[in-house]
C-alpha positions as CSV (number, residue, x, y, z in Angstrom):
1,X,195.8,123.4,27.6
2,X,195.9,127.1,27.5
3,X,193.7,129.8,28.8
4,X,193.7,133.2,28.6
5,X,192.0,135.3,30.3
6,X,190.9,139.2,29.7
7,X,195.1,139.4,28.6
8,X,195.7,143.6,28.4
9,X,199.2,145.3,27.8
10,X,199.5,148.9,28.1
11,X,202.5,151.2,26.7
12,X,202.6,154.8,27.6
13,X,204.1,157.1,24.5
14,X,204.7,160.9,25.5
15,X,202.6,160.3,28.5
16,X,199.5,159.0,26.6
17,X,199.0,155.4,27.5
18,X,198.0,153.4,24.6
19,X,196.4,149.4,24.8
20,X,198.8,147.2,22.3
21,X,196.8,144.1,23.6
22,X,193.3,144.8,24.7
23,X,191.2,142.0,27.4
24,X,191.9,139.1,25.0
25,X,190.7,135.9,26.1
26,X,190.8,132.5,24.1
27,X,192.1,129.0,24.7
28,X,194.4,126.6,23.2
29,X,194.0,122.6,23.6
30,X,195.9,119.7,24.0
31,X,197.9,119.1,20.9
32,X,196.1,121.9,19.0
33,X,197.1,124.6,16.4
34,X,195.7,127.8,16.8
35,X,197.4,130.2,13.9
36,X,197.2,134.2,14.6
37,X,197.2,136.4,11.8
38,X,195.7,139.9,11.0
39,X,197.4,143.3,9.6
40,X,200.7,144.2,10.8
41,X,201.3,146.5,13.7
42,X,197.8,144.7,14.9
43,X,199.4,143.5,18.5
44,X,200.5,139.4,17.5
45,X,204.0,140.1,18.2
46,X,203.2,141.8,21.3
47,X,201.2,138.9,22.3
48,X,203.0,136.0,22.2
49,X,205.7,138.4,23.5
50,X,203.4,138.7,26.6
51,X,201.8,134.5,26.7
52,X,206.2,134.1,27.1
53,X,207.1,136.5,29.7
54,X,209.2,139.0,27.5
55,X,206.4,141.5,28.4
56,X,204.3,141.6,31.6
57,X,200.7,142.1,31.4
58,X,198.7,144.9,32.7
59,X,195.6,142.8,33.4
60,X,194.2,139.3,33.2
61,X,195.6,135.8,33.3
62,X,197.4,132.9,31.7
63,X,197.0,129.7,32.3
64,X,199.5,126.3,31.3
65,X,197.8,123.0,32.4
66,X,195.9,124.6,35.2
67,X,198.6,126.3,36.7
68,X,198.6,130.0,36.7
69,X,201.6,131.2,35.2
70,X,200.5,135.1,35.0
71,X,203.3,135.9,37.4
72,X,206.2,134.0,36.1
73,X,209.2,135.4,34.6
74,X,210.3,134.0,31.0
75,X,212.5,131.4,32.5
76,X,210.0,130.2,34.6
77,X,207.5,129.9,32.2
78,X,210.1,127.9,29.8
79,X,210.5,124.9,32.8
80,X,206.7,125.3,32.7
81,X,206.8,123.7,29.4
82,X,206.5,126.8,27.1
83,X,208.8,127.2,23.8
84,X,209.3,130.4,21.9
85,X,210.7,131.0,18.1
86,X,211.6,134.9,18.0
87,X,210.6,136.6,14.9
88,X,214.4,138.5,15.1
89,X,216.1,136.0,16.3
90,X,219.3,136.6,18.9
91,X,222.9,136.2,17.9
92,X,225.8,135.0,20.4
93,X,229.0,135.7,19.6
94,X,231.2,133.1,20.5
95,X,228.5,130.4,20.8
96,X,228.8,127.5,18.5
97,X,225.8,126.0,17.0
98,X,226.3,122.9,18.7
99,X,226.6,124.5,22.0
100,X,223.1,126.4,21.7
101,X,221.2,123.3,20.4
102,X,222.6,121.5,23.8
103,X,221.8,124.5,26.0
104,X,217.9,124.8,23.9
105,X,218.0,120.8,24.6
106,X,218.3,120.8,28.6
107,X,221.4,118.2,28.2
108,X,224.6,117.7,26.1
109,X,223.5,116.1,22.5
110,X,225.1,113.6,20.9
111,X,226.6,114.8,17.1
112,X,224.0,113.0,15.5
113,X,221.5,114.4,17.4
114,X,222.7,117.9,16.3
115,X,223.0,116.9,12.9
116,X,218.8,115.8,12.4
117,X,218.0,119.2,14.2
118,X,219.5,121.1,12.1
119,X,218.4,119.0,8.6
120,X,215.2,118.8,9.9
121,X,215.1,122.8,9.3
122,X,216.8,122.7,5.6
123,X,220.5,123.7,7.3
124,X,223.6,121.0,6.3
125,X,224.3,120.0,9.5
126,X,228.4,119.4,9.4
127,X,228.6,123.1,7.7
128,X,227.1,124.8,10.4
129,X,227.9,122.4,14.3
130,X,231.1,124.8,14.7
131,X,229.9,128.1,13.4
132,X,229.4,130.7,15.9
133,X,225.9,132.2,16.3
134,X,227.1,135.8,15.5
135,X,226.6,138.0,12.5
136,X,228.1,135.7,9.9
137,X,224.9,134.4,9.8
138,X,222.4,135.3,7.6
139,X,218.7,136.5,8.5
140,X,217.1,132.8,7.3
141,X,219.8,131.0,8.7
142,X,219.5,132.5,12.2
143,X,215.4,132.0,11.8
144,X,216.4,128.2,11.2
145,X,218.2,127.6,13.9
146,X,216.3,129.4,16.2
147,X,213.1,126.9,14.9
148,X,216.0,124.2,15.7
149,X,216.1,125.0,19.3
150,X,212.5,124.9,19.8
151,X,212.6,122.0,18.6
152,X,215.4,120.4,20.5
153,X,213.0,119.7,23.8
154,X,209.8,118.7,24.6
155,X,206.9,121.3,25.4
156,X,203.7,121.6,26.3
157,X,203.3,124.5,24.2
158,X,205.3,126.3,21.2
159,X,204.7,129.7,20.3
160,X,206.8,130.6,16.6
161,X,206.1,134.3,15.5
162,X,206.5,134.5,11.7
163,X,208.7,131.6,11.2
164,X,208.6,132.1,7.3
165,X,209.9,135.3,7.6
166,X,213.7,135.7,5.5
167,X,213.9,132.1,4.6
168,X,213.8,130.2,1.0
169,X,211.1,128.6,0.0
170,X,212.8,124.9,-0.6
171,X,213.8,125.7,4.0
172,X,210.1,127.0,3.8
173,X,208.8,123.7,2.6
174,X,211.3,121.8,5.4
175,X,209.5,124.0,7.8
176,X,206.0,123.0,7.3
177,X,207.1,119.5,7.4
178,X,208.0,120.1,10.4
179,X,205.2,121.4,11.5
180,X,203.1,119.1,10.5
181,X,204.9,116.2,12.2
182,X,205.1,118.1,15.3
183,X,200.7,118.8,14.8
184,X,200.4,114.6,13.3
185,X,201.9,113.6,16.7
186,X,199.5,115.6,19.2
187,X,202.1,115.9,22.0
188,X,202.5,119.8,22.1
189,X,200.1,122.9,21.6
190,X,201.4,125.6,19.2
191,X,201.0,128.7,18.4
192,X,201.8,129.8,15.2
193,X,201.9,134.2,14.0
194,X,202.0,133.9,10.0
195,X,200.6,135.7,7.0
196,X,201.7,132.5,5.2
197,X,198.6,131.2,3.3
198,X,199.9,127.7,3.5
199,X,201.0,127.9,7.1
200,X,196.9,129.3,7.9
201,X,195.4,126.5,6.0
202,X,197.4,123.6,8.6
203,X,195.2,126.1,11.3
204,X,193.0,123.8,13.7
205,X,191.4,127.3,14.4
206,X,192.4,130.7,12.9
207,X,192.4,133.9,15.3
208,X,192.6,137.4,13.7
209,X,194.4,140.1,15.5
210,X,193.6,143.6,14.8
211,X,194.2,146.7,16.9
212,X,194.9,144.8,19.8
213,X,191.8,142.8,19.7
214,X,190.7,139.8,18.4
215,X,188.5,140.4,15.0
216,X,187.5,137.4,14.6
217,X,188.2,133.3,15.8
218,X,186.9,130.1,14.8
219,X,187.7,127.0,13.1
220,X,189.8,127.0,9.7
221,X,186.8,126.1,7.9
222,X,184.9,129.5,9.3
223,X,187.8,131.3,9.3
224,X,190.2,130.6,6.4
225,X,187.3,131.7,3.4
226,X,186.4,134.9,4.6
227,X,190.5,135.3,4.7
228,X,190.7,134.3,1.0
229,X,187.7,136.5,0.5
230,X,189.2,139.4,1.3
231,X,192.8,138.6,-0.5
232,X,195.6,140.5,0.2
233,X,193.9,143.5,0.8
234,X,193.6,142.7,4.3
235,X,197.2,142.5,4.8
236,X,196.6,139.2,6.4
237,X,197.8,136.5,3.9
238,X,200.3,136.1,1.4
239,X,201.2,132.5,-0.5
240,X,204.4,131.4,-0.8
C-alpha cells in the first residue's frame, strides 16, 4: 500500500515561491488502480515526479508497505519496489534495446524474453532488439519501450504519466491490454496520469488534480460521471 501524507512541493520563480503540489494526502492499496487526471499544468506530472524521487518534497510523507521512503533518493525508491513510465521518455545513445530491457529487468534476459516485452507493447520485437535507444526513434516508439521496461520487473507499485501520449491507437489498444492484465492479476499498485477516457473508465478510483490540489477523489462510479458531465471543457478527458 501507499500513503501519502500532507505531500507539498515548492518552486521559487523570480524569488516568489509558488506551491506546484499543495498537502496532498491519499492512499493507494494492494493491487489497486488509482487514475490522476485534471487540467494540464494542474501539478500530476509534478507529482508522480515527487512519489519517485525525481523531485524532493518540501513537506509531508510517503509511505511503500509501511516503510517510510520520504527520504530516499530515486534509486532507492526503485529497490523499494517502485516503477516509473516517463511521460518524455530518455534516449541513450549507444544502448541497444536489448541491453535496456536487461538493465530495467535486474538480470540478463533471454531473446525470447525480449521479444514478448516488446510485442506486448505493439513493437515487432526482432526489428527493434539491436536498435540503439537514440533519436532514431520516434516519440511513440520511445513511449513503448519505456512502458516495456516497467514492465520487465516486478513492483509493488507502477506509476505511468500519460502513457497514451504520441502513440497509435492499434499500440494504444496493446497498452490497455496490458494494463488490464497487469490490474486482472492484483500483484502491483499503479498509478496511472491520463486524460484518456478509456484509460479513466479501468480507474478503481479516479483523483482529480487541479492547481496543485486534489479537486476531487472517489471511486470510478462517483467520479467518472461528473467527468463525462462536464466533457471536454474540463480539459480532463479525451476518447481515443
Amino acid at each position: 500500500m501507499l500513503e501519502v501524507k500532507n505531500l507539498t512541493f515548492k518552486v521559487n520563480e523570480n524569488g516568489i515561491e509558488r506551491s506546484i503540489v499543495k498537502d496532498i494526502c491519499f492512499q493507494v492499496g494492494d493491487g489497486e488502480m488509482l487514475v490522476i487526471t485534471g487540467p494540464n499544468g494542474g501539478g500530476k506530472s509534478t507529482l508522480a515526479k515527487v512519489l519517485m524521487g525525481i523531485e524532493e518534497a518540501d513537506e509531508g510523507q510517503i509511505i511503500l508497505d509501511g516503510e517510510d521512503i520520504t527520504s530516499y533518493d530515486i534509486n532507492h525508491r526503485a529497490n523499494a519496489g517502485i516503477g516509473f513510465a516517463f511521460q518524455q521518455p530518455p534516449r541513450f545513445k549507444g544502448m541497444t534495446v536489448d541491453k535496456l530491457l536487461s538493465l530495467a529487468a535486474g538480470r540478463k534476459l533471454t531473446e525470447e524474453e525480449c521479444c514478448a516485452l516488446l510485442s506486448g507493447v505493439g513493437l515487432c520485437a526482432q526489428e527493434y532488439l539491436k536498435r540503439e535507444v537514440d533519436a532514431t526513434l520516434s516519440g511513440g516508439e520511445m513511449k513503448r519501450l519505456e512502458i516495456a521496461t516497467v514492465l520487465a520487473k516486478p513492483h509493488k507499485l507502477c506509476i505511468f504519466d500519460e502513457p497514451e501520449a504520441g502513440i497509435d491507437l492499434w499500440s494504444f489498444s496493446m497498452l490497455i491490454q496490458q494494463f488490464e492484465k497487469i490490474h486482472n492479476k492484483k500483484a502491483e499498485s499503479l498509478i496511472l496520469i491520463s486524460h484518456q477516457e478509456r484509460i479513466i473508465q479501468m480507474a478503481d478510483r479516479i483523483m482529480v488534480i487541479e492547481d496543485g490540489t486534489i479537486g476531487a477523489i472517489g471511486s470510478r462510479d462517483e467520479i467518472l460521471p461528473t467527468l463525462l458531465n462536464k466533457g471536454d471543457s474540463c480539459a480532463c478527458m479525451n476518447r481515443q
